[in-house]
N, C-alpha and C positions, 0 to 999 in steps of 0.2 A: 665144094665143087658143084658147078649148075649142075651137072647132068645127074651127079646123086639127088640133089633137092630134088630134080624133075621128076625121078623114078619113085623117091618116098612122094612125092604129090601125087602122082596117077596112082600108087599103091594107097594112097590114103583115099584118093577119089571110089576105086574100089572095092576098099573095105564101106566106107559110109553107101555105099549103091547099094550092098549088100545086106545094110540096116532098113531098107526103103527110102533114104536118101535118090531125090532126082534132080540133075542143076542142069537138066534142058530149060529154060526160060527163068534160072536162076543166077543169071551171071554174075553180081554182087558178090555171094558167097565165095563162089570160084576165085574169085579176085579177092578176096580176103582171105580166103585161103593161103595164096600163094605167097600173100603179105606176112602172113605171122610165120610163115618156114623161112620168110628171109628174116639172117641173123641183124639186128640192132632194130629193128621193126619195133615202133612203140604206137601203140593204137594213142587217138586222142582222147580216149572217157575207160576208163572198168566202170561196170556196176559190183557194187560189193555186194549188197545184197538187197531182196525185196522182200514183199508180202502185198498179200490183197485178200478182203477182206468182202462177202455179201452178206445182202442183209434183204430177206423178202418175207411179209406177211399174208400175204396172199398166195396160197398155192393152186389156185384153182383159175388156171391161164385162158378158158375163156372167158369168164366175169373181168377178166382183166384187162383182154385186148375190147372190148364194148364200154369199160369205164374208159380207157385211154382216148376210144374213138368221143365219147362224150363228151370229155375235156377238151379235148382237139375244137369241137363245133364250138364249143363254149369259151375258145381263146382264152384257157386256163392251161392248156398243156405247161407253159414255165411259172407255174406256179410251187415254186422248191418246196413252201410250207407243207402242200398236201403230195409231194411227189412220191413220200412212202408209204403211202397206202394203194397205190395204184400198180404198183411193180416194183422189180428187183433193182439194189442199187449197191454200188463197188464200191468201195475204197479202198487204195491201193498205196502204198509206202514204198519210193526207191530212192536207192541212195549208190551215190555215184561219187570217184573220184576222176576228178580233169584239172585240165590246167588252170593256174590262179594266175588273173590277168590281175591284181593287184600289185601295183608298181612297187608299193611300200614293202611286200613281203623281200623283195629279193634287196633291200637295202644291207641285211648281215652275208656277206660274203662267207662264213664260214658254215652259217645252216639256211638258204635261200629256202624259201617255201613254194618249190615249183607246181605244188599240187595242192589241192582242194578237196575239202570233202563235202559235198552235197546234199541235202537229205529232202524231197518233195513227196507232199501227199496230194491226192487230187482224186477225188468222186470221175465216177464213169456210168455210163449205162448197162457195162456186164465187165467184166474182169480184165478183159484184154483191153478194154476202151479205157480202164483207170491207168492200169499200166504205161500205156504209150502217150497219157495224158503226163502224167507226171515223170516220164522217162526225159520227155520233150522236155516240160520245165526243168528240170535238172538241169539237162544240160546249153539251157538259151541263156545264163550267166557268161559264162565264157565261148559260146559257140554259137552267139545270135542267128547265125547262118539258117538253124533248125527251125525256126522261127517260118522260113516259106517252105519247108517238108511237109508234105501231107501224106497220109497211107489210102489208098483209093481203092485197094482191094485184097481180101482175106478169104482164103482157101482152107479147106480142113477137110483131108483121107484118111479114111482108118484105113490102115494097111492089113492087120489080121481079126476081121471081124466076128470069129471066131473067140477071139478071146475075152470080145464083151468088153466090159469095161476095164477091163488091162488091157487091151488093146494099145498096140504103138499108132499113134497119131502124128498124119506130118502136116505143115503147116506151112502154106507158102503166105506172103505176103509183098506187094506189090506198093513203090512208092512213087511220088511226084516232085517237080523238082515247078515249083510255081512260075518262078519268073523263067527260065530255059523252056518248061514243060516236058524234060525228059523223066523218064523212065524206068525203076531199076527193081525187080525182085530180090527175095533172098529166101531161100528154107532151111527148115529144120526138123528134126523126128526126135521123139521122145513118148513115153508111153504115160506120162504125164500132159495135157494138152497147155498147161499154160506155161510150163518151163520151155517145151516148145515155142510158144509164142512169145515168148519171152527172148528166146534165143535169136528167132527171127528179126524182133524188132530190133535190139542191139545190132545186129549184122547190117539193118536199113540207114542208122541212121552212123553205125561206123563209116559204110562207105559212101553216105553221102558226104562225111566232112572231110574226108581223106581224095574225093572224086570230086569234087563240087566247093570245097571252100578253104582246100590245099591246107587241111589240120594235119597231115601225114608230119610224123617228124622220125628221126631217129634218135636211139637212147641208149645209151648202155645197158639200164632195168628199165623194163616196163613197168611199173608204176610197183 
């Protein structure tokens, strides 16, 4: 029944507001929301699982920002050979399943292989930057679409400052859509910041292919 789905959504909208959840200027979310309470809803990608990984020798940050600025003068900044001695660097592991646009897989009629398993590593400049690097490759096999997505802006409130470093963290994020030039947020809270961010991105780049490159499908099991 709509009106039951309606009232468990506003009842869900105000349990997560009540976590530090806010989807004023989040409307992606809200629409993906509304998407997985409706029944046969099958997203186009899961992530199954990640990891990320830093690695910094230098902990003494202003010797660091004066060598970077040195390098910079010296048009040596991409220079990868000496990149780890000057700052911190990610890598990050995600692995996603989506659709297998391989024609040959769906040849057996009795076990088609409508999905894929993906697995992409990819270096970043801090954690969330490996992430959304190799979230992105993962999923530009079957959804080249992701390919003009960019993220153009990253927010991060501690909600109870009080609690230091268990603190819950929420995390908006803000994307682009290159050739239209539209626009879309999405947040998420966690008292972890990168599962936060993590969650965000997943959310960015569901509803761009669901909004933007018509991946929405319906399914009997979501993946």
């Amino acid at each position: 029944d709509a009106s039951e789905r309606a009232v468990a959504i506003l009842n869900r909208v105000k349990r997560l507001e009540n976590r530090g959840y806010t989807f004023e200027g989040a409307e992606a979310s809200v629409h993906l929301m509304i998407l997985h309470a409706t029944k046969g809803y099958c997203p186009p990608f899961r992530v199954l699982d990640y990891s990320v990984h830093v690695h910094d020798n230098n902990m003494d940050s202003s010797s660091r920002v004066l060598d970077l600025e040195k390098r910079h003068n010296q048009d040596e900044y991409n220079d990868s050979n000496n990149h780890s001695q000057y700052g911190p660097t990610a890598r990050a592991t995600v692995k996603v399943r989506t659709l297998n646009l391989d024609e040959s897989a769906y040849e057996s009629i009795d076990t088609p292989l409508m999905f894929q398993d993906r697995l992409e590593v990819s270096d970043g400049s801090g954690p969330v930057d490996a992430l959304a690097v190799a979230l992105k490759q993962a999923l530009l096999p079957s959804h080249p679409y992701v390919a003009g997505v960019e993220l153009i802006d990253y927010k991060v409130r501690i909600l109870d400052p009080e609690s230091a470093t268990n603190a819950a963290t929420r995390v908006m994020i803000e994307f682009r859509d290159l050739e239209s030039d539209e626009t879309w947020s999405t947040v998420s809270v966690d008292r972890n910041i990168i599962s936060a961010s993590v969650n965000a991105l997943v959310d960015g780049f569901e509803y761009a292919l669901i909004e933007h490159a018509t991946s929405c499908m319906l399914c009997v099991d979501a993946f």
